[in-house]
C-alpha positions as a Markdown table, in Angstrom:
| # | Residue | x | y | z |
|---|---|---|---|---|
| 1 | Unk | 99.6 | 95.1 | 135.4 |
| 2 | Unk | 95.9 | 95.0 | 136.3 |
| 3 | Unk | 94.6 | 91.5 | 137.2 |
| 4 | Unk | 92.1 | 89.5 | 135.5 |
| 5 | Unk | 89.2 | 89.5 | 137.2 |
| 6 | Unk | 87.3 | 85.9 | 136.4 |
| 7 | Unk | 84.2 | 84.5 | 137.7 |
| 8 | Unk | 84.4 | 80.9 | 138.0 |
| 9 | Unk | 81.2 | 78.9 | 136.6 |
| 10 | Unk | 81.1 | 75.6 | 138.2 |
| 11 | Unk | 83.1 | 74.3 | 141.4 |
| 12 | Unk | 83.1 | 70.6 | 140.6 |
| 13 | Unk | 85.4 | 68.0 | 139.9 |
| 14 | Unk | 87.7 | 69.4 | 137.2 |
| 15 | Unk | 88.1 | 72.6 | 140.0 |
| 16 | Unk | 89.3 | 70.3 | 142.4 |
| 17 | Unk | 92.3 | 68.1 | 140.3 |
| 18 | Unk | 93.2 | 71.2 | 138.1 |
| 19 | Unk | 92.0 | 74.4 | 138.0 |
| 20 | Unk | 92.2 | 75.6 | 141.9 |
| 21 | Unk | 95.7 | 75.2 | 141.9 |
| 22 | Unk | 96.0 | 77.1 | 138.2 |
| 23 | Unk | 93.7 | 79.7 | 140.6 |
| 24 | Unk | 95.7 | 80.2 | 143.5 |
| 25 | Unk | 98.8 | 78.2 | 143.3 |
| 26 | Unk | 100.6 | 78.4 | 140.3 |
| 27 | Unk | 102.6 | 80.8 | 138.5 |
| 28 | Unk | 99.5 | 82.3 | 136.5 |
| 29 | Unk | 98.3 | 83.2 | 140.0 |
| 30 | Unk | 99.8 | 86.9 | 140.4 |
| 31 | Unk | 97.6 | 87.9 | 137.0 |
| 32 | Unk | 94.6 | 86.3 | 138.5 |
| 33 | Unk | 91.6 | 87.4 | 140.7 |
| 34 | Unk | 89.3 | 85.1 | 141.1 |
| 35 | Unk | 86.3 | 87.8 | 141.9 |
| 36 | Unk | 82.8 | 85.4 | 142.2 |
| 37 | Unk | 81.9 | 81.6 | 141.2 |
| 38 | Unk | 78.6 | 79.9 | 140.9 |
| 39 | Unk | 77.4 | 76.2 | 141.0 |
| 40 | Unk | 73.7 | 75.3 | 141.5 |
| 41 | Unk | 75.5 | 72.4 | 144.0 |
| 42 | Unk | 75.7 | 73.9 | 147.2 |
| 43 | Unk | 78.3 | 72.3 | 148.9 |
| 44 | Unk | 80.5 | 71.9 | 146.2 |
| 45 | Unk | 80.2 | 75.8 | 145.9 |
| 46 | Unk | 80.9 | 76.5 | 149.8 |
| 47 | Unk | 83.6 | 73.9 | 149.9 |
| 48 | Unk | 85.7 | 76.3 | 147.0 |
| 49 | Unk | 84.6 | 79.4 | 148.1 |
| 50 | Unk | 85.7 | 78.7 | 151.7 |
| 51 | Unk | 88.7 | 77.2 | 150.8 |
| 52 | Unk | 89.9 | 80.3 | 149.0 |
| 53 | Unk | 88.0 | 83.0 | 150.9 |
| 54 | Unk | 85.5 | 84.1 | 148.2 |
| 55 | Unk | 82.9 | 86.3 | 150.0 |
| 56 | Unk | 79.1 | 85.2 | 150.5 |
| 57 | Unk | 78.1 | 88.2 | 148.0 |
| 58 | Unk | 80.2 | 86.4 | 145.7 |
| 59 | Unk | 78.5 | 83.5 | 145.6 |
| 60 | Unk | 75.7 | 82.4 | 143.4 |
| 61 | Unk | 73.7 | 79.7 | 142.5 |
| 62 | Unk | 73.4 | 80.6 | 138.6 |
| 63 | Unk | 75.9 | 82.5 | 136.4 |
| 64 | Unk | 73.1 | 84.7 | 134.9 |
| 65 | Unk | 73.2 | 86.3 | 138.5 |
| 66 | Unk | 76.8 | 86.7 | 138.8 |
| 67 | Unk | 77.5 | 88.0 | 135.3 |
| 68 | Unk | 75.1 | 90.6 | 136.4 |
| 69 | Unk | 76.1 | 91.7 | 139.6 |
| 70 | Unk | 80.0 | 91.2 | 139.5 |
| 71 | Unk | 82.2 | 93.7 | 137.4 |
| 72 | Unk | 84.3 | 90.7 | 135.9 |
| 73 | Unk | 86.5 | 90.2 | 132.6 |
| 74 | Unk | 86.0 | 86.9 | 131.8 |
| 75 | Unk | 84.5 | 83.9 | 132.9 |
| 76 | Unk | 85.5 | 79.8 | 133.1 |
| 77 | Unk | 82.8 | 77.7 | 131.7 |
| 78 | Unk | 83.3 | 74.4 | 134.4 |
| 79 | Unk | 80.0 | 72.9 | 133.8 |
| 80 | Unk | 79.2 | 69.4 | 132.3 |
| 81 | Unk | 80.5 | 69.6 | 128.3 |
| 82 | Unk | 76.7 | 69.4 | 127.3 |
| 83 | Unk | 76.5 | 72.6 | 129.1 |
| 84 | Unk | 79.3 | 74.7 | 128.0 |
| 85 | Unk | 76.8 | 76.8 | 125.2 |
| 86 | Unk | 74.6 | 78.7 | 127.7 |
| 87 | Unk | 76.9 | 80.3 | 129.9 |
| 88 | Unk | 79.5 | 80.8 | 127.3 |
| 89 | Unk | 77.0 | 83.0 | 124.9 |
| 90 | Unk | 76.0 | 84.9 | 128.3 |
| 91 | Unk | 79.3 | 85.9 | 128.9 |
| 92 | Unk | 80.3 | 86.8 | 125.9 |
| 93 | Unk | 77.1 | 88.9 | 124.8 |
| 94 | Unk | 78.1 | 90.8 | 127.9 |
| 95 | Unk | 81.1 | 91.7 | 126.9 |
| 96 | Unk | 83.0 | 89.4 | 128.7 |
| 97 | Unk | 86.3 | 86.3 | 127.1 |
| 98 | Unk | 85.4 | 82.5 | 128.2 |
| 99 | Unk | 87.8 | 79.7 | 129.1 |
| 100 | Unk | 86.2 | 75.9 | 128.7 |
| 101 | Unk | 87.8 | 72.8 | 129.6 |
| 102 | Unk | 87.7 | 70.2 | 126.7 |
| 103 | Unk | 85.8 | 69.6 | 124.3 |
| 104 | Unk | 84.2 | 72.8 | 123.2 |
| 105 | Unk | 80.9 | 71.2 | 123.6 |
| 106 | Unk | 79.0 | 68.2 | 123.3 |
| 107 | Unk | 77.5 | 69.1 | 119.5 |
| 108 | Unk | 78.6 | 71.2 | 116.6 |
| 109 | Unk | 75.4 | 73.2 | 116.7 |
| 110 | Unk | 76.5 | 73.9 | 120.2 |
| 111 | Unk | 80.4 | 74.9 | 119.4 |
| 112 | Unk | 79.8 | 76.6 | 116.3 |
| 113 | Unk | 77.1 | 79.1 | 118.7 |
| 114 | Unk | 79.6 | 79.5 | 120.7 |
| 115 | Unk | 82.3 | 80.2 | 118.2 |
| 116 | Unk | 79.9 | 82.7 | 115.9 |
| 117 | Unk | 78.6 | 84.5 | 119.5 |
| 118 | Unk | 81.9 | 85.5 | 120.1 |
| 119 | Unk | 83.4 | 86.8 | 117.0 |
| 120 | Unk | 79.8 | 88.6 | 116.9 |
| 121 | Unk | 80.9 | 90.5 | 120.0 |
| 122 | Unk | 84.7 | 90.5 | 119.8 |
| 123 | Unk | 85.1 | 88.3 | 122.3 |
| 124 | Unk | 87.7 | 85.9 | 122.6 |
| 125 | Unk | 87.1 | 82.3 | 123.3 |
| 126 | Unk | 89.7 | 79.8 | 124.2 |
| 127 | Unk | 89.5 | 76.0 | 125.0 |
| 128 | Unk | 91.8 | 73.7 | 127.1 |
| 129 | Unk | 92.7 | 70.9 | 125.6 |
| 130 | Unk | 95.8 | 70.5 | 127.8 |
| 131 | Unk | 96.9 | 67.1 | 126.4 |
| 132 | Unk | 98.2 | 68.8 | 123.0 |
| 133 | Unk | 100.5 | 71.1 | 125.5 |
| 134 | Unk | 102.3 | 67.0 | 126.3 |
| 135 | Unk | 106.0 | 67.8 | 125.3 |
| 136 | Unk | 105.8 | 64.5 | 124.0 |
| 137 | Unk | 102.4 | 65.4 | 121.9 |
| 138 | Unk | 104.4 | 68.5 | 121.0 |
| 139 | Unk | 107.7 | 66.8 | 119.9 |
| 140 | Unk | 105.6 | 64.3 | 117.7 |
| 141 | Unk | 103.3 | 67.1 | 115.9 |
| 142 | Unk | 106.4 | 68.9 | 115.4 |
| 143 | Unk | 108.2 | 65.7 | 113.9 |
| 144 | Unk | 105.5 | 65.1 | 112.1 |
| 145 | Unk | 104.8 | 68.2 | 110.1 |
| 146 | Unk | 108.9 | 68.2 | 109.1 |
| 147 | Unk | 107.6 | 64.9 | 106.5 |
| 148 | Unk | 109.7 | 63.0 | 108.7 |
| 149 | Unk | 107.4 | 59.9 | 108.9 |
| 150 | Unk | 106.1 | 60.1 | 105.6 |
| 151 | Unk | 102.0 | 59.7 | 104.8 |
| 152 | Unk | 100.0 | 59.1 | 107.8 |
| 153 | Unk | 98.2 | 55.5 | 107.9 |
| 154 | Unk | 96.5 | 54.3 | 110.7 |
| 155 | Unk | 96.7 | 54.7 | 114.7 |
| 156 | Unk | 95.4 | 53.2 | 117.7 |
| 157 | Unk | 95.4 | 55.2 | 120.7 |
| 158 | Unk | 94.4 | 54.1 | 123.9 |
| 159 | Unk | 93.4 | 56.1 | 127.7 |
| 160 | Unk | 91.7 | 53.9 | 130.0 |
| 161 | Unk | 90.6 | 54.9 | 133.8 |
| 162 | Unk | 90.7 | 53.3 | 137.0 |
| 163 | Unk | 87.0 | 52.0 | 137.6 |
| 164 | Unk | 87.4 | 54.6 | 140.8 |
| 165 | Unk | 86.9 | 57.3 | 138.5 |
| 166 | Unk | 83.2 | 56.3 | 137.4 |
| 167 | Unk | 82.5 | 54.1 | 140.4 |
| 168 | Unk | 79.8 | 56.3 | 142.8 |
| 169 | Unk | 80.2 | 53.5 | 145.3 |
| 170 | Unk | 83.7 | 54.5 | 146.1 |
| 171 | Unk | 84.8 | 57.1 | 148.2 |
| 172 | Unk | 85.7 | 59.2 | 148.4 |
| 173 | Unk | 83.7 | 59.7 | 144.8 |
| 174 | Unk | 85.9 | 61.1 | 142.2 |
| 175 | Unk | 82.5 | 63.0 | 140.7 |
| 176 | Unk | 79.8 | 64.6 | 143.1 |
| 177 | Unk | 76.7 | 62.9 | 140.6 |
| 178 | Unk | 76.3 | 59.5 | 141.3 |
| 179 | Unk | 75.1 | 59.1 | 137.6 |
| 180 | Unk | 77.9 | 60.6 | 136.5 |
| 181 | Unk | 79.0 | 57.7 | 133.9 |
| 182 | Unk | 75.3 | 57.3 | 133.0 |
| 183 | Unk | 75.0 | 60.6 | 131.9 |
| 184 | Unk | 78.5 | 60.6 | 130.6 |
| 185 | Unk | 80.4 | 58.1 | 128.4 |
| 186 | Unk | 84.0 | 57.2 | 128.0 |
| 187 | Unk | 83.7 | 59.4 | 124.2 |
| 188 | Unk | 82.8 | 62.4 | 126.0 |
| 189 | Unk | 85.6 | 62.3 | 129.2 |
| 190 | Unk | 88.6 | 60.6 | 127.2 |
| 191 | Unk | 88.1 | 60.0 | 123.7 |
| 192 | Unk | 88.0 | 63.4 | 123.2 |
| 193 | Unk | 91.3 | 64.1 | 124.7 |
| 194 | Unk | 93.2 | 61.2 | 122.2 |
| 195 | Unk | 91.4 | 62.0 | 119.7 |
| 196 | Unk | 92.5 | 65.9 | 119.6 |
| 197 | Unk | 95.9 | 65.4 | 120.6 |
| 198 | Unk | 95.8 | 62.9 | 117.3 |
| 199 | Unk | 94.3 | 65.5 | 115.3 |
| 200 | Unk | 96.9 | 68.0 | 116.5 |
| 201 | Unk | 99.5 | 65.7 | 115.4 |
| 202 | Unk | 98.4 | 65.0 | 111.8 |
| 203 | Unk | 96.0 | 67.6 | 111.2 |
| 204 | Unk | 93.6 | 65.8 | 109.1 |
| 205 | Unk | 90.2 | 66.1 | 108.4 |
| 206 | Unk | 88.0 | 63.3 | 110.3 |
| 207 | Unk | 84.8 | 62.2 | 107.7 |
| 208 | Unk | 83.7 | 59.5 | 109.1 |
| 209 | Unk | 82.8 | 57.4 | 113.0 |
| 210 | Unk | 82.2 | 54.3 | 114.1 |
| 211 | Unk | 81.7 | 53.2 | 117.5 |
| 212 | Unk | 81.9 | 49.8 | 119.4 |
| 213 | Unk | 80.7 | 50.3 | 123.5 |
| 214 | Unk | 80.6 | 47.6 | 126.2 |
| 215 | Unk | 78.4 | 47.5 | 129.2 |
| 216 | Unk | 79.8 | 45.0 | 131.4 |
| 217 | Unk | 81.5 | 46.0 | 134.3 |
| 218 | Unk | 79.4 | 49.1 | 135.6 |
| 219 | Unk | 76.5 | 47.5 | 135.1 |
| 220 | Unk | 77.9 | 44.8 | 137.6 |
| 221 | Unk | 78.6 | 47.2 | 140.7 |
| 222 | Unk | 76.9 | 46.9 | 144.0 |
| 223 | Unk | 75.3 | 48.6 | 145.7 |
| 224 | Unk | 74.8 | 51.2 | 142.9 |
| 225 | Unk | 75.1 | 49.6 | 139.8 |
| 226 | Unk | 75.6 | 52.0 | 136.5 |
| 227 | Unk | 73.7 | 51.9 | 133.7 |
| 228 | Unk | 76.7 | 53.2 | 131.9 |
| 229 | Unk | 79.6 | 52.1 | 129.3 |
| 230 | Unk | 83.1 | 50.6 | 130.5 |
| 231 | Unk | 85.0 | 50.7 | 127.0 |
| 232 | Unk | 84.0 | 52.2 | 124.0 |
| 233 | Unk | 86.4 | 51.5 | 120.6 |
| 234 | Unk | 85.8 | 54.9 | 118.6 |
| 235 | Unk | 87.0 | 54.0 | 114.8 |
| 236 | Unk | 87.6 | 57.5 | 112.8 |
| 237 | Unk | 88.0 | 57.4 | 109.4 |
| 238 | Unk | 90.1 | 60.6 | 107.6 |
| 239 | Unk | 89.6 | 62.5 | 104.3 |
| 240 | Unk | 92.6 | 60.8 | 103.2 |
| 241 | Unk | 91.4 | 57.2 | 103.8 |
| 242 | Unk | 93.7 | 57.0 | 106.8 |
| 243 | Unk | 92.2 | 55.2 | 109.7 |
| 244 | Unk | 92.3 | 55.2 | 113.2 |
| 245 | Unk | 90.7 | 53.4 | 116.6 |
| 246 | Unk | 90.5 | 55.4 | 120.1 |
| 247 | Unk | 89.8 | 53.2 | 123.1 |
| 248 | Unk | 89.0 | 54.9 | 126.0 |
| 249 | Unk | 87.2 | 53.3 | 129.5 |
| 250 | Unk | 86.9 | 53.8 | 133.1 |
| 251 | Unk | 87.1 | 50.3 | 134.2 |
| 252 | Unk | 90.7 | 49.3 | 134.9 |
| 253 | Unk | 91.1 | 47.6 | 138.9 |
| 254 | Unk | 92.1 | 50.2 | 141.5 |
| 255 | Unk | 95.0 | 48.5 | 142.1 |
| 256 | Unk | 96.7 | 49.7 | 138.2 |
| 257 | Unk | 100.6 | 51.3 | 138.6 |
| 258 | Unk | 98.3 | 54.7 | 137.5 |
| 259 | Unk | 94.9 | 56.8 | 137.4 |
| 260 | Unk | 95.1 | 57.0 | 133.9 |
| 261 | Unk | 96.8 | 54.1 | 131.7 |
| 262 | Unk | 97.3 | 55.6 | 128.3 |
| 263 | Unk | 99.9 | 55.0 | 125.1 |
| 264 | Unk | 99.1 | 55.4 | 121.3 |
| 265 | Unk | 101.1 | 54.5 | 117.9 |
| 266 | Unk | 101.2 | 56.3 | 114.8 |
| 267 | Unk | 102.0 | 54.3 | 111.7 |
| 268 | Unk | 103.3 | 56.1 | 108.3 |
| 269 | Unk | 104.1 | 55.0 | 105.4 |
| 270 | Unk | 107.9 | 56.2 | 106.2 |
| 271 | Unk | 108.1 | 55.3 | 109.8 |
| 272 | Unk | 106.1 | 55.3 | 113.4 |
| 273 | Unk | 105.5 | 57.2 | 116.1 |
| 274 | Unk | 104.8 | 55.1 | 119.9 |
| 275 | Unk | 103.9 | 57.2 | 122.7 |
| 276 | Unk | 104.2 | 55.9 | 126.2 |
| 277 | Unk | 101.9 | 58.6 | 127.5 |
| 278 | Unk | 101.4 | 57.0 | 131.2 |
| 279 | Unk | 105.3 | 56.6 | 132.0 |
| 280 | Unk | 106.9 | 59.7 | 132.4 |
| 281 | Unk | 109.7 | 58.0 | 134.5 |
| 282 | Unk | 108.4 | 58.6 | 137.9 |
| 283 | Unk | 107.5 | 55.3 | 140.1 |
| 284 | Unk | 106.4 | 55.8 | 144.1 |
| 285 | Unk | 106.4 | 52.7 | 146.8 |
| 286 | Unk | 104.1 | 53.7 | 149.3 |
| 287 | Unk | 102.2 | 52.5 | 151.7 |
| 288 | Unk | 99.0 | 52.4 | 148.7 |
| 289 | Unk | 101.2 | 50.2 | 146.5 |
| 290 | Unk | 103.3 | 51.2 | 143.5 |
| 291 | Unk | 102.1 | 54.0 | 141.7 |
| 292 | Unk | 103.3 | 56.4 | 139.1 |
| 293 | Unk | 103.4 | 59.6 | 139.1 |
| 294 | Unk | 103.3 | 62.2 | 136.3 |
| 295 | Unk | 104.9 | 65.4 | 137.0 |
| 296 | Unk | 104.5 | 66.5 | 133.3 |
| 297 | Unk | 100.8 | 66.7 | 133.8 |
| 298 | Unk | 100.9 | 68.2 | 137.6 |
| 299 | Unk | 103.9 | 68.7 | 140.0 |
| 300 | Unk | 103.8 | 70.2 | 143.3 |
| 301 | Unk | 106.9 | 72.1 | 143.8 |
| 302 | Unk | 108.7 | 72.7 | 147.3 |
| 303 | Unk | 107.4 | 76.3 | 147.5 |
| 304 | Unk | 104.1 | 75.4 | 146.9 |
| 305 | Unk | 103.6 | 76.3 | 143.5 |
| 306 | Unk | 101.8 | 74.0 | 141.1 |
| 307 | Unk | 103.2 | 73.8 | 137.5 |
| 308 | Unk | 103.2 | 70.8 | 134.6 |
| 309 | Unk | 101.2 | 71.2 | 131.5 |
| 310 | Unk | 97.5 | 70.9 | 132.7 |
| 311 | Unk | 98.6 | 73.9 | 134.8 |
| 312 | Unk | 100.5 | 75.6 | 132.1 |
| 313 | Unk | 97.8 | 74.8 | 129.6 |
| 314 | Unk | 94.8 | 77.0 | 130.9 |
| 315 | Unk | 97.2 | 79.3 | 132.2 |
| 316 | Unk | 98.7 | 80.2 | 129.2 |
| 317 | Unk | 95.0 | 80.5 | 127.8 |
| 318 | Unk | 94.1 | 83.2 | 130.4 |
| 319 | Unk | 97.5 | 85.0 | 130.2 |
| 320 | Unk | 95.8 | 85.1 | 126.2 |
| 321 | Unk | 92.5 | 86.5 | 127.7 |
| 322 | Unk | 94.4 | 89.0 | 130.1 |
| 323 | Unk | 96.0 | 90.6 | 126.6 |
| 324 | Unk | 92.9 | 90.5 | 124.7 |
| 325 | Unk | 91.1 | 92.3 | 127.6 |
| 326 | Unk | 93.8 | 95.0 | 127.5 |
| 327 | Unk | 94.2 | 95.5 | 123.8 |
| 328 | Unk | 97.6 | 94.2 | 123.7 |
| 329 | Unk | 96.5 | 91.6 | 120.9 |
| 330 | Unk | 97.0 | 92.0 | 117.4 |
| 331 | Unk | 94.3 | 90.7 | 114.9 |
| 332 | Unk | 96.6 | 88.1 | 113.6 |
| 333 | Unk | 96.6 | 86.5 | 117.1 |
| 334 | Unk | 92.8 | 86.9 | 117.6 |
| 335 | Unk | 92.1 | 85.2 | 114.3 |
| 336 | Unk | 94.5 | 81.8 | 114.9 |
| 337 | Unk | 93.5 | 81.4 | 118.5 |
| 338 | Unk | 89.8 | 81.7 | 117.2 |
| 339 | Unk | 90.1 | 79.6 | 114.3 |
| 340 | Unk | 88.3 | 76.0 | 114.6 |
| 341 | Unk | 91.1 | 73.9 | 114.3 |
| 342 | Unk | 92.3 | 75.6 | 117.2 |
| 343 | Unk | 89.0 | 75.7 | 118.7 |
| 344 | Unk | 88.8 | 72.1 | 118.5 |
| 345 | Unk | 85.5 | 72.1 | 116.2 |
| 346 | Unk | 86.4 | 68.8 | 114.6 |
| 347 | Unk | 87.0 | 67.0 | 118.3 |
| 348 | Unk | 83.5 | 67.6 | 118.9 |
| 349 | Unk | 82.2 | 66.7 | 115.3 |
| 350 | Unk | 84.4 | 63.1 | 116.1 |
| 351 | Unk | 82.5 | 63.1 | 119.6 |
| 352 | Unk | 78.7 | 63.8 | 118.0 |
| 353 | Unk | 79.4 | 61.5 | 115.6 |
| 354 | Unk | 80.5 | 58.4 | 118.4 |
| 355 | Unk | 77.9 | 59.0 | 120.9 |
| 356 | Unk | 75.0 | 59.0 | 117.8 |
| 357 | Unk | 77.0 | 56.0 | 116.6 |
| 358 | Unk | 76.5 | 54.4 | 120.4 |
| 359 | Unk | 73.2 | 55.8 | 120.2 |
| 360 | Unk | 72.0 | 53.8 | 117.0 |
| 361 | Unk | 73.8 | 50.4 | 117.8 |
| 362 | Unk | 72.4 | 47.3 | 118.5 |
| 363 | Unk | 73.4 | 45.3 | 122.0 |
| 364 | Unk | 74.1 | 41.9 | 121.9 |
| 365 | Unk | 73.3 | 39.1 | 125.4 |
| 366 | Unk | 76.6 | 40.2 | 125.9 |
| 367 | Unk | 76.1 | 43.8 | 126.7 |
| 368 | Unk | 78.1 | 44.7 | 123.3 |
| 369 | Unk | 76.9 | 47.8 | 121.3 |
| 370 | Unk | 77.5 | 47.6 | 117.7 |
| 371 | Unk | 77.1 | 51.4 | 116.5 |
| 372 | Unk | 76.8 | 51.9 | 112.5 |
| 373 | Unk | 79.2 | 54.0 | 110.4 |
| 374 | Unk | 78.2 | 58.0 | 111.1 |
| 375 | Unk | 78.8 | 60.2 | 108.3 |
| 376 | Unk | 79.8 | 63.0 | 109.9 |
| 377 | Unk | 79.3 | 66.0 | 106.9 |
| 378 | Unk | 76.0 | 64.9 | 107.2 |
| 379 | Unk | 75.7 | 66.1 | 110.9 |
| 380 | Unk | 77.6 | 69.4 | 109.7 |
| 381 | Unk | 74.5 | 70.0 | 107.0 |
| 382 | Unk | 72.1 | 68.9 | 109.3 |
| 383 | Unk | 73.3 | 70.8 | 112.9 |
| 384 | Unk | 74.3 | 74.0 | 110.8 |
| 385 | Unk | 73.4 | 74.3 | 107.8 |
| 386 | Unk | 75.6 | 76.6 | 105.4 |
| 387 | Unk | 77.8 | 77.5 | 108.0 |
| 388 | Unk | 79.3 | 74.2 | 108.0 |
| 389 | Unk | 81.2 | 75.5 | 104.5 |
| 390 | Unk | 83.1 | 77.3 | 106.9 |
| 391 | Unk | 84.5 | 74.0 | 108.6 |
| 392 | Unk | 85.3 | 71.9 | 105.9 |
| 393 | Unk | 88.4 | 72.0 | 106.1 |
| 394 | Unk | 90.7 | 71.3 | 109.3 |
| 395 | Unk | 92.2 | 74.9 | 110.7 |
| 396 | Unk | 89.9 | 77.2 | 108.9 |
């Protein structure tokens, strides 16, 4: 079997913790070539590329350049999410699949380009959202669906960072930008991974946001202080009057038992579903402190392999691409993998509607933001217009 030969756009953060090892170390690896990546940051671009032997005609500033000049098959879209339209239609007007980390993109008018340029050209576009691939996720949505809990209710989900993670004063940094959290808020990073694994659970149709941010703690640090949110409380409101309230931050002391502290509850009107996302059973005491570990999300295996679901994720994605780029896949498969529930069009219709929400609120002496109800078939007619018929309803 020929491998895929994928140019990597973007050598950042999200390379480093996830997709280098789903590169070169995992069990995808033998159906990859990684042929040429790009990243305007220069040192973030010569760290990958000499780490893993890409040559110095492979390596480009822009992807316009690459796409060009290397024969490829597809291409990973690794920039910032507000970024993900550009090089995505690039590729796929030249004939090439895309792979983009969560969330599609930062607007609708953004995903649905993205979504209409590659039907337009047969292309096949798929997006990681690794955290419906959970067992646990995948046990609940599979619960779920059987009726087993009745009529969804309301849920509060929860996935809150260590402040390291947004903190440019600490090293080493966790993201290259120092204004990182400035330009990026909680909604955009986390919410939209609860909110999607909800959604994938209960598939429902969201209609309406509101969101409540705090700027307390970021602003405080020294020497760099952030002009950035800490929390933000994102309250989405369902076609069927069912309610419920994300909370995501990157503020949490270094010293908490993980990275990521995360759980949610599902309420029904038969039963509940809790979901103890951050304790997968696995506690270290080391010389840092006591820590767990999460070998569902990423293990490192004796032989060197990496495997765990934000492995397995993507590379299941690319395995998709790899058949598509062959002809091996039916129409059938082409039109569910490219439909926009599974797309995740309605994650990034929840995350337009909380950032505008954040973006209209008033702040109190307290550094509180108060964000008004968003109405979110409004953005639909107002980003695209008629096409937004074809989103109505979750899954289309």
């Amino acid at each position: 079997m020929e491998k895929l030969r994928l140019g990597v756009v973007g050598t950042g953060s999200v390379v480093r913790e996830i997709y280098r090892h789903l590169y070169f170390h995992s069990e995808y690896s033998n159906a990859l070539s990684v042929e040429a990546a790009c990243d305007p940051n220069e040192a973030a671009l010569a760290d990958f590329c000499d780490q893993y032997g890409i040559p110095n005609d492979r390596r480009f500033a822009g992807y316009e350049e690459m796409i060009a000049s290397v024969g490829l098959d597809a291409v990973q879209v690794n920039t910032p999410d507000s970024l993900h339209r550009a090089p995505t239609v690039a590729a796929v007007e030249a004939g090439l699949d895309v792979l983009v980390p969560k969330p599609t993109a930062a607007t609708v008018q953004d995903a649905h380009a993205m979504i209409d340029a590659a039907r337009r050209n047969g292309r096949l576009l798929v997006v990681d959202f690794h955290k419906r691939q959970d067992p646990r996720i995948r046990e609940a949505a599979a619960r779920f669906r059987s009726g087993r809990y009745g009529s969804f209710q309301a849920a509060v989900w929860y996935m809150i960072d260590k402040l390291m993670v947004a903190d440019p004063n600490h090293e080493p940094r966790f993201f290259a930008s120092a204004d990182f959290a400035e330009k990026n808020s909680p909604v955009s990073f986390l919410t939209v991974h609860m909110a999607d694994a909800l959604l994938a659970v209960v598939r429902e149709r969201p209609v309406r946001v509101r969101a409540i941010g705090y700027k307390q703690k970021l602003p405080s640090l020294s020497p760099i202080p952030v002009d950035g949110f800490d929390l933000v409380d994102t309250e989405i409101r369902f076609e069927t009057g069912a309610v419920a309230h994300v909370i995501t931050g990157w503020h949490l002391p270094n010293g908490a038992h993980a990275t990521t502290v995360q759980e949610a509850r599902i309420i029904c009107s038969e039963g509940l579903i809790d979901l103890s996302l951050d304790r997968p059973g696995y506690y270290e005491l080391s010389p840092e402190g006591i820590q767990e570990v999460n070998p569902l999300f990423r293990n490192f295996e004796e032989d060197g392999r990496v495997t765990g679901y934000g492995i397995s994720s993507p590379g299941r994605l690319l395995w998709a691409i790899g058949r598509h780029c062959r002809g091996e896949m039916d129409q059938a498969e082409y039109k569910r993998l490219m439909s926009p529930g599974v797309l995740g069009f309605d994650t990034t219709l929840v995350l337009e509607g909380a950032e505008r929400s954040l973006a209209l609120g008033t702040q109190n002496d307290s550094g509180v933001i108060s964000g008004p109800e968003v109405d979110l078939n409004e953005i639909l007619d107002r980003q695209i217009g008629e096409a937004a018929r074809q989103y109505r309803s979750t899954g289309a």
